[in-house]
C-alpha positions in Angstrom: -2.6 21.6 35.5 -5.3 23.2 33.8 -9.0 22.2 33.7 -8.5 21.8 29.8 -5.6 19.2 30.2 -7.3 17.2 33.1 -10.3 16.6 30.7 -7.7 15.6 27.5 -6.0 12.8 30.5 -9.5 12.1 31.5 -10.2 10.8 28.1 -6.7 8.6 27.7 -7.3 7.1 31.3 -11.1 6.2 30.1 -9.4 4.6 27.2 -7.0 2.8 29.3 -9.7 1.5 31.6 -11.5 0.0 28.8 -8.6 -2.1 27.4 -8.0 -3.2 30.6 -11.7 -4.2 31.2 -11.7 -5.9 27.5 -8.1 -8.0 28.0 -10.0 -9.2 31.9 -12.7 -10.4 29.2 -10.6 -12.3 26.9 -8.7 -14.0 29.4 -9.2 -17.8 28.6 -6.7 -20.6 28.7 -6.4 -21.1 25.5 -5.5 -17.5 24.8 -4.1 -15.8 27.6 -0.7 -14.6 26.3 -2.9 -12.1 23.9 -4.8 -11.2 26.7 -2.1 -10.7 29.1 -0.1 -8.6 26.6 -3.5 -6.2 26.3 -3.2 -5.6 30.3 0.2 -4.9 30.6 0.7 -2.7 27.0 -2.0 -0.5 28.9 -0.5 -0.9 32.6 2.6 0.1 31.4 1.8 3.2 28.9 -0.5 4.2 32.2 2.5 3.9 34.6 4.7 6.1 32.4 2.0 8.9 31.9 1.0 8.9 35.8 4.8 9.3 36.3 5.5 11.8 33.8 2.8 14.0 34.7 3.9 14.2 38.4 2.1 11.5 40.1 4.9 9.8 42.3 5.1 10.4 45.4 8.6 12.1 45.6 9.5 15.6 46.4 13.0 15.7 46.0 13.8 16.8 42.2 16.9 15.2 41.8 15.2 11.6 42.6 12.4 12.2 40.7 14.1 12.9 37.2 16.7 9.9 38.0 13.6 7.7 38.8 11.5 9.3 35.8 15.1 8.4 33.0 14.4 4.4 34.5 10.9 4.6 33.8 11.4 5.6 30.6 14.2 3.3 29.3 12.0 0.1 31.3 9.0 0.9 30.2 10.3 1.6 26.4 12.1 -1.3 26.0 8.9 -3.1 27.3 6.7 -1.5 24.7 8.9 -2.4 21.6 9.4 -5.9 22.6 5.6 -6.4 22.8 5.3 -4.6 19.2 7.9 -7.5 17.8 5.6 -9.7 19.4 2.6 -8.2 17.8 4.2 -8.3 14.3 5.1 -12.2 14.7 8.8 -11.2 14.8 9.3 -13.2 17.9 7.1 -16.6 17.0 11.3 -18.2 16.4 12.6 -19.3 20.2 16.1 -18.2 18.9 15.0 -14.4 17.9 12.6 -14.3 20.8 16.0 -15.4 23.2 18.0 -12.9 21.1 15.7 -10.2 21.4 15.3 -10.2 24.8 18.7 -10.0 25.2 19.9 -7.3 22.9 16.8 -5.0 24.9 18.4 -6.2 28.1 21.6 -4.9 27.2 20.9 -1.7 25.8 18.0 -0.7 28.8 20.6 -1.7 31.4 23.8 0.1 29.4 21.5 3.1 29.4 20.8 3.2 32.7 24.0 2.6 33.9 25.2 5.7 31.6 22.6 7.8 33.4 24.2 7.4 36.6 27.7 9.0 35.2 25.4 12.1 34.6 23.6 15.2 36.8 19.6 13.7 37.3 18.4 16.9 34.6 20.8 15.6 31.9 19.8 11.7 32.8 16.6 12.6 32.6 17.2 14.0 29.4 19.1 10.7 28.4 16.4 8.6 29.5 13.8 10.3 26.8 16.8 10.1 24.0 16.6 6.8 24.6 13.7 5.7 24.9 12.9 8.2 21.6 15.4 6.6 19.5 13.6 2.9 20.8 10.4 4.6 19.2 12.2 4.9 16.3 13.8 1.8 15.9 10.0 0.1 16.3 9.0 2.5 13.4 11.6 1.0 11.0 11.0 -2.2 11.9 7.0 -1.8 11.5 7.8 -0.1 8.6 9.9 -3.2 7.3 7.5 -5.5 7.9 4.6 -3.0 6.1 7.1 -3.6 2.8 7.2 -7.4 3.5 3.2 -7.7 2.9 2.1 -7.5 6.6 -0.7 -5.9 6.7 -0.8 -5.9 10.4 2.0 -3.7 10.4 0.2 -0.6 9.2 -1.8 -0.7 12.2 1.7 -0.6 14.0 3.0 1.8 12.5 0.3 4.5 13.2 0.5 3.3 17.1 3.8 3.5 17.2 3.9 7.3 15.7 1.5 8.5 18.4 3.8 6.7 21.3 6.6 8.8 19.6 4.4 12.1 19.6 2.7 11.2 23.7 6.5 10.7 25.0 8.0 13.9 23.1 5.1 15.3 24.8 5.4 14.1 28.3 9.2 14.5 28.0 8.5 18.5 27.7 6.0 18.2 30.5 8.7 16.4 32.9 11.7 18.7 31.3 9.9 22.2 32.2 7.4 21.1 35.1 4.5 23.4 35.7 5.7 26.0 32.7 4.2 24.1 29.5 1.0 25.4 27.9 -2.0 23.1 28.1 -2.1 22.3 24.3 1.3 20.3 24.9 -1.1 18.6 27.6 -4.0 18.0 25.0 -1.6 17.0 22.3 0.0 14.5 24.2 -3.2 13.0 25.6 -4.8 12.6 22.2 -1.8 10.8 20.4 -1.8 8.7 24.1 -5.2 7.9 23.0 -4.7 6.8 19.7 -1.6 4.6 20.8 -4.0 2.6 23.6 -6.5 2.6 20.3 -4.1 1.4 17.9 -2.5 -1.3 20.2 -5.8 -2.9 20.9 -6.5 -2.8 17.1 -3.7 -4.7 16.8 -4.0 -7.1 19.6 -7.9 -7.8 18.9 -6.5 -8.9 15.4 -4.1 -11.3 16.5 -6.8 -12.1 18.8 -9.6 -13.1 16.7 -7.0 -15.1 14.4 -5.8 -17.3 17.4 -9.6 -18.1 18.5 -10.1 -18.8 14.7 -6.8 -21.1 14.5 -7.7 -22.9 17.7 -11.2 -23.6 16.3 -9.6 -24.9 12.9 -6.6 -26.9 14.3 -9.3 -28.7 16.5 -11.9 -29.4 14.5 -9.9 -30.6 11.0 -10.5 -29.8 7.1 -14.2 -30.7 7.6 -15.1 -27.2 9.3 -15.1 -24.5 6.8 -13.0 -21.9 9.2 -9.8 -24.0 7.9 -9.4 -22.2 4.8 -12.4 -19.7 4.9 -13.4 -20.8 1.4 -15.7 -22.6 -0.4 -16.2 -26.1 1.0 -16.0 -29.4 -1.1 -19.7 -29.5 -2.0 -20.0 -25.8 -2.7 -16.7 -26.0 -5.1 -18.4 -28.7 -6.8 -21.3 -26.8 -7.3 -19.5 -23.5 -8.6 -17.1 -25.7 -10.9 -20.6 -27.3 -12.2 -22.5 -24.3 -12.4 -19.8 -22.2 -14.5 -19.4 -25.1 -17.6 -22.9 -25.7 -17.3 -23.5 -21.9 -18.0 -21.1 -22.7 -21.0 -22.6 -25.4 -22.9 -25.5 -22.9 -22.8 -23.5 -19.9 -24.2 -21.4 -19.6 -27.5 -19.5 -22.6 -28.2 -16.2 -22.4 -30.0 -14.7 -25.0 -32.1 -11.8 -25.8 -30.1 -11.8 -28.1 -27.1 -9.6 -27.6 -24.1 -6.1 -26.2 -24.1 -3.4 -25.7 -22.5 -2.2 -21.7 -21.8 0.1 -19.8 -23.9 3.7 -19.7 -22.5 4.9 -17.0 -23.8 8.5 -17.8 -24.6 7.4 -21.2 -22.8 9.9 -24.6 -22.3 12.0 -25.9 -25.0 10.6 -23.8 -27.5 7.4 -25.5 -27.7 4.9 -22.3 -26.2 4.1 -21.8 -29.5 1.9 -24.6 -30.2 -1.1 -22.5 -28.6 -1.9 -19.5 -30.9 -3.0 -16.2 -28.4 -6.3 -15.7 -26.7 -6.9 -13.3 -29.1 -7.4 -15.5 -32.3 -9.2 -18.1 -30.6 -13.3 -18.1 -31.0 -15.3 -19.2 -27.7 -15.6 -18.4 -24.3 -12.6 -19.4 -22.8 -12.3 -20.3 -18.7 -9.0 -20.5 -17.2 -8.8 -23.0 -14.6 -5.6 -23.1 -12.3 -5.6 -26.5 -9.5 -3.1 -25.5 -6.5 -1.4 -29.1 -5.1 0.5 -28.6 -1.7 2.6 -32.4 -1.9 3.8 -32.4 1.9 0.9 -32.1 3.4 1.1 -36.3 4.3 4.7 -35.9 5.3 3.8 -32.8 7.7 0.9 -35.4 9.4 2.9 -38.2 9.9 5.4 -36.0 11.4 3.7 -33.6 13.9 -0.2 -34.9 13.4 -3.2 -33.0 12.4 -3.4 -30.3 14.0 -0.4 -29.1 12.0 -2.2 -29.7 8.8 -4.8 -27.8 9.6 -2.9 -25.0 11.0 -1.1 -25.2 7.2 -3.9 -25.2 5.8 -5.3 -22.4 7.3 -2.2 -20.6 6.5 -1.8 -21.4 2.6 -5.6 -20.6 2.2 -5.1 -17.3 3.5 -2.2 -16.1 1.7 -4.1 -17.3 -1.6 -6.9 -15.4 -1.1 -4.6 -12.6 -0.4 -2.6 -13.2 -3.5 -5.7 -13.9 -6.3 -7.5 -10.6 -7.7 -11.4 -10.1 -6.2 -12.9 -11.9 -9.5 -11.3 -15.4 -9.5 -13.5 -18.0 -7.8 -11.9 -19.9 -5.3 -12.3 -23.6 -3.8 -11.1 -26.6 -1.9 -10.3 -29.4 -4.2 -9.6 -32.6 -2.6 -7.5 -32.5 0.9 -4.6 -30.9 -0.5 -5.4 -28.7 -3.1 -7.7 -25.6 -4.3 -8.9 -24.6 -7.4 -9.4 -21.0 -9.1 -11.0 -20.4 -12.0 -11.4 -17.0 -14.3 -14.7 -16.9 -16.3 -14.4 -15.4 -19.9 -10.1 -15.4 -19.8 -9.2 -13.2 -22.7 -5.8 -13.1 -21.5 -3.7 -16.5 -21.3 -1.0 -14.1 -19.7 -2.6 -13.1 -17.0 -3.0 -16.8 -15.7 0.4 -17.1 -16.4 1.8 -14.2 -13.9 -1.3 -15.9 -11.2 0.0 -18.7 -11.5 3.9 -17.9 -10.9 2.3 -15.5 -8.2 0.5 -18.2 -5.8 3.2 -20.3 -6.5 6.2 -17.5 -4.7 3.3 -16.6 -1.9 2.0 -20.1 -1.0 5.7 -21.3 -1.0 7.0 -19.0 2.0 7.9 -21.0 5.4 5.3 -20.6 8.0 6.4 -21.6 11.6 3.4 -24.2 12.3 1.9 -24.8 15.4 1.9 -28.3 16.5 0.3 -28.8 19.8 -3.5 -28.1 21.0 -1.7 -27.7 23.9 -1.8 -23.7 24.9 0.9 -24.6 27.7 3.1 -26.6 25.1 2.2 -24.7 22.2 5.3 -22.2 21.5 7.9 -24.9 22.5 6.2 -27.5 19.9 6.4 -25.8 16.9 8.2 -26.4 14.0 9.1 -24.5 10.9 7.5 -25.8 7.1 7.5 -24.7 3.7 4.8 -26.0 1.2 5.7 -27.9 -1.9 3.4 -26.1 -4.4 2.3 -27.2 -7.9 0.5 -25.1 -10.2 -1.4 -26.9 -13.2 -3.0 -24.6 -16.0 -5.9 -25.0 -18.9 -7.8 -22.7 -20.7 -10.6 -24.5 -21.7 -13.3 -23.4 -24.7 -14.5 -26.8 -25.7 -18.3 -26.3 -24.2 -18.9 -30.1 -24.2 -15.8 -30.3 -21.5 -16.6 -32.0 -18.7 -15.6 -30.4 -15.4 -14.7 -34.1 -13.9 -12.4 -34.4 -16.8 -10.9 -31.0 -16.6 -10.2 -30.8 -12.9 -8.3 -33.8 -12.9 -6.1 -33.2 -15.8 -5.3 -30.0 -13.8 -4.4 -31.7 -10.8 -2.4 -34.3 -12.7 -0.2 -31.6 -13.8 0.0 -29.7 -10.4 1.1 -32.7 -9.5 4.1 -33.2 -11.9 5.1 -29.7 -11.6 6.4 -30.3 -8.6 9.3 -31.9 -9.9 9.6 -28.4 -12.0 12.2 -25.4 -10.9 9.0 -23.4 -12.1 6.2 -25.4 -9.9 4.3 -24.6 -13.3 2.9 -26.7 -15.7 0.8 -27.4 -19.1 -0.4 -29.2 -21.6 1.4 -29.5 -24.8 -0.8 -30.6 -27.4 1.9 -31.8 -29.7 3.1 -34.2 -27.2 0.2 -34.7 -25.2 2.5 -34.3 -22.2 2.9 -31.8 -19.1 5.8 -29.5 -19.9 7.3 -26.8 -17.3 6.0 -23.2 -17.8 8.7 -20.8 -17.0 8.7 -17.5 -15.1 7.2 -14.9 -18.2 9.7 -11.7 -18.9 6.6 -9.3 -18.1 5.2 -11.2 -14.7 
């Protein structure tokens, strides 16, 4: 090998050597599963390079490229069930089962098949296989990239580099002693960025577990549980913002409900648009989640929290970077949009929290880390959405708020999960999904 390629491996195995330090770090009771997945992902990826580059200790040919098609099929199969793992794929007992099976299957049909060929072609087999595995983890990462994941990007990239390391080593093993040394410097660099990738990955999922063990222990009273504004500090923004209001311009008009658009039983019209209204207008939007009680009786508090945590998350990934955000009461959170000149807009936000928050979650119900992934159980919130847009500057915030979570409240019983205030009737009425949203 040349002096050029041992210094390319030198820099892979340095790599792999640290992640192995850092998951020896991280070992902790609570979260050993993450840390134990670190030390084997590089183990494993270490195993297959050491044995691809010629580092068993077997001179025969023949065994060598039979034992080299197991390693690759065994250690493959390895690798893309920890990816599903990574992605969350494998949080449901039944897919987990399943998926350990259907690898099963497939790495011990492979190998079988290798036997009915010569060792060069099983070899050969072997890197098909454990090539087209690559590829299957690609779609998959990809699939979950499309479903919102952001995670998955990060799996996507790792899992290219494995693809472009194993055609690599494949060549290395296929034409022993004959390949240049850039196939050598290729295949250590992508080797690399895979280890680099993978512990990316890992130190997200991580961080997020240490997090969610902190909130499903300490309850809504520690901030970590949604990451937002707390109680008091919602308070103060909700105050601030109408007091800057009764300051400003004042329009004529006092608080009102959105525009609907083609709104519910015809009655959307009642509000005329943004447009020909005077005043600064706020749009303020309360977030109920109803089950939240019937999740604590069930499986107790830490649940709860772990829901919490969960719904706050995917609303701050769902609300653009200029809506302030809140906790309002223990079930609820509130967003408001300074100077709304668009009653639309609220309207798609509104029907947009309401499909992201409303996705199951598999909830962790245990503080437990021995019990925790048999006691789990799967949950979908009950969202309601209550909207005003309010111009009236001598509005009180009190007032406001809880007309808002009045109607989050009745919406509920909505197919929307969306409601208003019509002022002819003075009642909540169901706001529709809008055409354009």
């Amino acid at each position: 090998m040349d002096k050029l390629a041992f210094g390319f491996w030198g820099v892979y195995f340095g790599t792999a050597v640290l992640m192995l330090a850092g998951s020896a770090l991280a070992f902790a009771p609570s979260l050993r599963r993450i840390s134990l997945n670190a030390g084997l992902a590089a183990t494993a990826s270490s195993f297959f390079v050491v044995a691809f580059l010629g580092g068993l200790p077997i001179d025969d040919e023949n065994t060598l490229a039979r034992v080299l098609a197991h390693i690759a099929m065994l250690v493959s199969g390895f690798l893309a069930y920890l990816l599903f793992s990574i992605l969350g794929l494998l949080d449901d007992k039944r897919a987990r089962l399943h998926t350990r099976l259907a690898l099963t299957v497939l790495v011990l049909g492979a190998m079988a098949a290798g036997w009915l060929l010569p060792p060069a072609p099983s070899l050969a087999l072997g890197l098909g296989f454990a090539w087209t595995l690559g590829v299957i983890a690609l779609a998959v990462s990809l699939r979950s990239v499309y479903r919102g994941d952001r995670l998955a990007w990060t799996a996507v990239l790792g899992v290219f580099f494995m693809l472009v390391a194993m055609l690599g080593l494949g060549w290395i093993a296929l034409v022993r002693g004959q390949e240049p040394w850039p196939v050598h410097a290729v295949s250590a660099l992508a080797g690399t960025a895979y280890l680099v990738t993978m512990a990316a990955a890992l130190w997200t999922r991580y961080s997020y577990l240490i997090e969610l063990n902190q909130v499903m222990a300490m309850g809504p009273s520690y901030d970590p549980v949604t990451r937002m504004r707390s109680h008091m500090e919602t308070g103060q923004m909700v105050g601030d913002i109408f007091r800057r209001r009764r300051d400003g311009p004042a329009g004529p008009e006092a608080a009102r409900a959105v525009d609907g658009g083609n709104g519910a039983e015809g009655r959307a019209g009642d509000v005329p648009p943004v447009s020909q209204r005077s005043g600064p207008w706020v749009g303020v939007m309360v977030v109920s989640i109803g089950n939240l009680y019937a999740l604590e009786r069930l499986h107790g508090m830490a649940a709860v929290n772990h829901a919490l945590f969960v719904c706050a998350g995917r609303l701050r990934r769902a609300v653009p970077a200029y809506v302030e955000m809140g906790r309002y009461s223990g079930d609820g959170f509130v967003l408001l949009l300074r100077d709304c000149n668009d009653s639309g807009q609220l309207v798609r936000l509104a029907h947009q929290v309401e499909a992201r928050l409303s996705k199951s979650v598999v909830l962790n119900t245990s503080l437990d880390a021995a019990r925790r992934e048999s006691e789990q159980t799967r949950w979908q919130a009950e969202i309601g959405v209550g909207l005003l847009l309010v111009s009236d500057p001598a509005a009180r915030a009190s007032r406001v708020l809880a007309a808002c979570k009045a109607m989050s409240r009745t919406a509920m019983s909505y197919a929307s999960r969306v409601a208003w205030l019509d002022q002819a009737s003075g009642e909540a009425v169901e706001l529709p999904v809008l055409d354009a949203a």
